[in-house]
N, C-alpha and C positions, 0 to 999 in steps of 0.2 A: 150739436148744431144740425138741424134738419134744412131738407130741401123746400123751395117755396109749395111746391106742390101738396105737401103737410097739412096744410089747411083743406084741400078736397079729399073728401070724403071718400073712402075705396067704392062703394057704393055708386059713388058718381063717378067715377075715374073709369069702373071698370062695366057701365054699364053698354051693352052691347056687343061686347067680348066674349065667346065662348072659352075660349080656353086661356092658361096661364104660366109659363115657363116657368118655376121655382127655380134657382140656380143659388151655387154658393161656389166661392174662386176655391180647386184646387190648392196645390204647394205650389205649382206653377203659373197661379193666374188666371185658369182655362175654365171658362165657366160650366160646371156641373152640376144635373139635376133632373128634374121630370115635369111633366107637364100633365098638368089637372084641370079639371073644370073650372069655368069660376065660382059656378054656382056651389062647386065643392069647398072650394077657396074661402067664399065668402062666410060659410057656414063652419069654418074653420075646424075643414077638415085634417088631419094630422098626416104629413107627408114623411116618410123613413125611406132612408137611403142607404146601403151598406156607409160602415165607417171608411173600409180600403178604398173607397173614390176619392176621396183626399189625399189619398197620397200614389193616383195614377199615373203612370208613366206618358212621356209625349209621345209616345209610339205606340202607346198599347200596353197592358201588363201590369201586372202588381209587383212588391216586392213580398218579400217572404211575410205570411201571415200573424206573425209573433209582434210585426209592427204597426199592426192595426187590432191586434186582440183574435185570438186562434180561432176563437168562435163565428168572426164575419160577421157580430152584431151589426145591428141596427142603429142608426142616430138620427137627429127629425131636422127634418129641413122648414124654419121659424123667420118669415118673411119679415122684413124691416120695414113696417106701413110707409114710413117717408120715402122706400124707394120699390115703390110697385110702381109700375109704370106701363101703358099704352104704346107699344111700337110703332112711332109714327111713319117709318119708314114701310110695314108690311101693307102690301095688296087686301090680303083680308084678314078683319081685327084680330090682332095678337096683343097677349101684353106679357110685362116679366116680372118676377120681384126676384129683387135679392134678398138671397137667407142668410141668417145664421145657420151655424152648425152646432146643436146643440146636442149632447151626450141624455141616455134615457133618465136621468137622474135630473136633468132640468140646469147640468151645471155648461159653461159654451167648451166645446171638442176642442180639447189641446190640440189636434190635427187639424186646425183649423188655419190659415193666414189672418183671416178677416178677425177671428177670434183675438188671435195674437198681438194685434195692431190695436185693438179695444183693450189688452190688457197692460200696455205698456203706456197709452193714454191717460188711464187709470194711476198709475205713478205720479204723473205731472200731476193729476188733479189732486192727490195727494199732499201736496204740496201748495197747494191754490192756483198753480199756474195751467195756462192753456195754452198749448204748443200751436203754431203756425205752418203750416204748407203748401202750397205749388208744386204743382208737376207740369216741368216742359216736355212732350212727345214728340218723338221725329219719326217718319214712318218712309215710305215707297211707296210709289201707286206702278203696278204694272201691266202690262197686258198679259191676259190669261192664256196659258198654254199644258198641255197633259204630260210635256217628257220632263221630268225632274233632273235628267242629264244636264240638259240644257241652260244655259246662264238666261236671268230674268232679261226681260225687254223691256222699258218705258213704250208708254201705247204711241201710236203715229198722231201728229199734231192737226191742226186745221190747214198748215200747211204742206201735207204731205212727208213731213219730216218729226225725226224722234229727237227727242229732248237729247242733247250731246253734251249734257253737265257743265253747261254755262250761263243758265238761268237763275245762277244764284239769287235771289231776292230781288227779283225781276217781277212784275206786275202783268205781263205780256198775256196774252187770249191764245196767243198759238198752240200750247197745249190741247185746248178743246176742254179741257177739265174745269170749266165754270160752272156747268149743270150740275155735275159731282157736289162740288162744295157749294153750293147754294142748299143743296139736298140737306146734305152735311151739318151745315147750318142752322138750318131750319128744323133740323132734326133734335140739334142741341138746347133750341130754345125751346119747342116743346117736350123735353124731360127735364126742362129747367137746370141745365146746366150751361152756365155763362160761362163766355170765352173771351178771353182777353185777345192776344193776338195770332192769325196763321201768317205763314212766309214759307216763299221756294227756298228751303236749306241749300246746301254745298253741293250737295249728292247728286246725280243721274235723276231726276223724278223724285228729288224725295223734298219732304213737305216739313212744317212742324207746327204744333198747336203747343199754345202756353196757356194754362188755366189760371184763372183768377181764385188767388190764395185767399184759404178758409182753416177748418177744422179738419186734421189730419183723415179721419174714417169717412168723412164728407169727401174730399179730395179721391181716395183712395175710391172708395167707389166710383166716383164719378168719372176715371182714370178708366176703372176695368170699366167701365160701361160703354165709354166712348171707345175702347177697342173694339169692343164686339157689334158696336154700331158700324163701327170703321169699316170691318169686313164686310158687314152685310149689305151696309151702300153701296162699296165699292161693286161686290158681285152685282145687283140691280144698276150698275153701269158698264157691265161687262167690260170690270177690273178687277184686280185684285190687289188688295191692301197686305202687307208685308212688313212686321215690325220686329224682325232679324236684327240682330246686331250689325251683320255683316253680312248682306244677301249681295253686294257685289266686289267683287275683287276691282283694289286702287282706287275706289272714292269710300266717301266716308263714311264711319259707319251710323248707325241710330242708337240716338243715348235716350236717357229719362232722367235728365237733371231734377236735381230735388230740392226746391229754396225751402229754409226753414228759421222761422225765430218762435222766441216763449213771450208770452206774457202772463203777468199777473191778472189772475180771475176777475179780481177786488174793483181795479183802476187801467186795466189795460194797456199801463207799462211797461215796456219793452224792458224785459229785465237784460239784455246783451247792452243798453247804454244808459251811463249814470246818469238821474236829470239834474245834478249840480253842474255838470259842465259840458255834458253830450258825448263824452269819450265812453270806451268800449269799457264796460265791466270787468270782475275777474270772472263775473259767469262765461262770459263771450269766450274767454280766453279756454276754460276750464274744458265747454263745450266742444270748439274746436279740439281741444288735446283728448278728448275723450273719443273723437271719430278718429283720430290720428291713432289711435292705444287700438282699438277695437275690429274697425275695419277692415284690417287685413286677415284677420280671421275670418273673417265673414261674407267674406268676397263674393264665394260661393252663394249668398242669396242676393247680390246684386246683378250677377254673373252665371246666371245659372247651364247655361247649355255648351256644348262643345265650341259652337260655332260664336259663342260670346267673347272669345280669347282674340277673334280674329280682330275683332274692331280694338283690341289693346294697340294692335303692333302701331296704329297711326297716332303717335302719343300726343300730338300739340291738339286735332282733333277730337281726341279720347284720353286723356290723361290715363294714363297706369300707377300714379303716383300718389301719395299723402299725405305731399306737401302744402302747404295753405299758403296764399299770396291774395293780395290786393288787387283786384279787376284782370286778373294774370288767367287767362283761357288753360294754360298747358299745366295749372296744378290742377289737381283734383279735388281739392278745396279751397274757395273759391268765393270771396268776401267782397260781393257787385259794391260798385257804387252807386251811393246813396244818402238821404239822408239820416241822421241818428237817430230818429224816431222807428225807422225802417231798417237798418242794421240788421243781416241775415248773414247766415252761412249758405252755401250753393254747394252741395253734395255732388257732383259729373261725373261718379262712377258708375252708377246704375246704368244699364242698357235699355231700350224699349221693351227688348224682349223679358225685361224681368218681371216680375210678381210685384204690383203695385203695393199693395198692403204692405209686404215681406220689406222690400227696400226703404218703403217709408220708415218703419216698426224698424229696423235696425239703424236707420240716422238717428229716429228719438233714442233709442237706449242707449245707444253709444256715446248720445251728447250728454244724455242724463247721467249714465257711466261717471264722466268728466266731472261735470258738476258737482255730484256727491263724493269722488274721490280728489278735488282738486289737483284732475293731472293737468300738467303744464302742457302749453302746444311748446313745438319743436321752434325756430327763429322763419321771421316770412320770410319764400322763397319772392322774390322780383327780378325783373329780367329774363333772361336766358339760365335755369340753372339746369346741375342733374343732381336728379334723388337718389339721394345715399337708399343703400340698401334695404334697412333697416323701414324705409318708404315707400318700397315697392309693391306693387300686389302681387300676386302669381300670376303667372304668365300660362298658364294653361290651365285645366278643366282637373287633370290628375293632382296636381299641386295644391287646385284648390279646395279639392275634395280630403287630400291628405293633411290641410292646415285647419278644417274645420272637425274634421274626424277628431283631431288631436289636442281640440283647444280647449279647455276647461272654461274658459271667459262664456263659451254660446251657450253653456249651459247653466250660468249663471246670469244672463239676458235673459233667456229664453227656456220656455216647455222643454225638460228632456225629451219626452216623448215626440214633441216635434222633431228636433234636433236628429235624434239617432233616425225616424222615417223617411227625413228629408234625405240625408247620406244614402239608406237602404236605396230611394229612389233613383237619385242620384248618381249612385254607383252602377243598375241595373242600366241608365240610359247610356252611361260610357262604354256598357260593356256590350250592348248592343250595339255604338257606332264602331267598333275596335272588331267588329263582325263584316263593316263595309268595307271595301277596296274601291279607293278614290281614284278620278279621271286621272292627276296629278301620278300617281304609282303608278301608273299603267302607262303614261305617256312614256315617262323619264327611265322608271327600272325594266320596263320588260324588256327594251330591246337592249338593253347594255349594261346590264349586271348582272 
């Protein structure tokens, strides 16, 4: 499924523009790349990028060289014509495309995310079906400041006062932040990505955008791209955009809920409901029990940074759990109401801060998982319950690292050679935060232990 923009020509897209940011997401999402001429572009020039850029650290740094090939080859960065694009936000003309990652042999880099998400696609189409997606985004906007000591601020209103996290889905001007999202906006419809709806979330200043569902790798891009717009509006409003899981302590934090159903290629059939009588399949059922089996191993690529453990602890907010229930906020799988034709599952473990591609790529296989292994989901939770153990996720960054290192299942989802780079990375980022000494220790232990 391509973007409308498909139909114009890069010729014409890109007329005017000197130069053109190639980019390809990271393991973490972060768009990496170089920037060429167009004129080079368009003569399609061959752009090579080391392979250990895919699997860079958020700090800086590689992991050890044996996980990207000792030698530090080369791989080409191979733009997706339906997503080159004119930055409509830049002063003076820029544009971007995103790439693939493709290995010198012509085959796409198992270090890829974007890769990865193509290859698990490929499965359903296998099968004639074609999976469904949405991503909901929650973000911050805050006022820019240089000490990192320091806890974020929401910027000052038109009133002279700062958002005090009770604006929840409030419509109010007092913010000042109209000009932002008009920009925002405007910004989205010319890269042709529609938007279904924004709202002020729970948070101090924080916001959410829900995308109008499509084709899982459509989605997925359009997800990284609206981040990296996100940022760069924001700065050209002197703010900054913030999609932490937990960038403030005691409100809530930022997820990336994930709606998903299948349908048949053929007739466009929701295979999750019978059309004899409208009730849920045993696909539906199988689905669910397969992100229920899988999940928790995998946490780690929904979950991916230290600071993603922190948004668990507020569970009715952020589920930490496995459990599935019917329109129930506090499980972590999560079956909206709906009609039967529309019948989804809602994945609210993912974080904002996670790898769009990555989190998607692991609700499809894991539901696919189900499907082809007819596992059973567990009984629905409703009400008020607590999840048995057995449903829990890990509750911090080391656990989660220690449950995907050890899992046989993500190497049968997924590229080994993904899998074990992701960990090398992974590992090297905890071992650098496990290097800081937090404000917390310094408050509490130095003076009295």
């Amino acid at each position: 499924m391509s973007s409308p923009l498909s139909a114009v020509s890069l010729e014409m897209r890109l007329a005017g523009v000197p130069d053109i940011e190639c980019v390809t997401p990271d393991l973490n999402g972060i768009p990496r790349g170089k920037v060429m001429t167009v004129d080079g572009f368009l003569q399609g020039r061959r752009l090579q990028m080391a392979r250990g850029v895919l699997l860079q650290a958020v700090m800086g740094g590689y992991p050890e060289a044996r996980f990207y090939g000792n030698e530090d080859g080369d791989l080409v960065l191979r733009a997706v014509p339906e997503q080159v694009h004119v930055l409509p936000w830049a002063e003076t003309p820029r544009a971007l495309a995103i790439c693939d990652a493709v290995e010198l042999d012509g085959q796409l880099s198992g270090l890829s995310s974007r890769s990865l998400l193509q290859e698990v696609v490929e499965r359903y189409a296998a099968r004639n079906w074609q999976p469904i997606v949405a991503t909901e985004l929650e973000f911050f906007l805050f006022e820019p400041h240089a000490d990192v000591n320091q806890p974020f601020q929401p910027p000052v209103g038109l009133d002279g006062r700062r958002d005090a996290g009770n604006a929840a889905f409030s419509v109010t001007s007092n913010s000042g932040l109209r000009p932002f999202f008009e920009e925002l906006k405007a910004c989205m419809a010319a890269l042709g990505i529609p938007r279904d709806t924004f709202m002020h979330e729970m948070g101090v200043s924080q916001f959410e955008i829900n995308f109008v569902h499509g084709d899982p790798l459509l989605i997925a891009d359009q997800t990284f791209m609206f981040k990296h717009m996100l940022h760069e509006v924001a700065l050209k409003h002197g703010l900054i955009a913030v999609c932490m899981a937990k960038p403030l302590a005691r409100v809530p934090g930022c997820s990336m809920h994930i709606h998903q159903s299948v349908v048949e290629k053929a007739h466009g059939r929701n295979i999750f409901t019978d059309p004899r009588n409208d009730e849920p399949t045993f696909s539906f059922g199988h689905y669910i029990g397969g992100l229920q089996h899988c999940l928790g191993d995998m946490t780690l690529l929904m979950a991916p940074y230290i600071n993603s453990y922190q948004r668990f602890c507020h569970t009715y907010a952020s589920p930490n759990n496995l459990c599935w229930s019917h329109d129930n906020r506090s499980a972590g799988l999560r079956v909206p109401a709906s009609g039967p034709m529309d019948r989804r599952v809602e994945n609210r473990l993912p974080g904002a801060d996670a790898n769009p591609y990555l989190a998607i790529a692991v609700s499809l296989a894991a539901g696919l998982y189900g499907i082809e292994n007819e596992v059973e989901p567990t009984a629905v939770s409703q009400g008020e319950f607590d999840a048995p153990d057995e449903l829990t996720l890990p509750s911090t960054l080391q656990e989660a690292l220690q449950r995907l290192r050890r899992s046989p299942l993500a190497k049968e989802l997924f590229c080994a050679e993904f899998i074990d780079g992701y960990i090398a990375t992974k590992t090297l980022e905890l071992d650098d935060f496990m290097n800081e000494i937090t404000p917390w220790e310094r408050r509490y232990l130095g003076a009295f232990v």
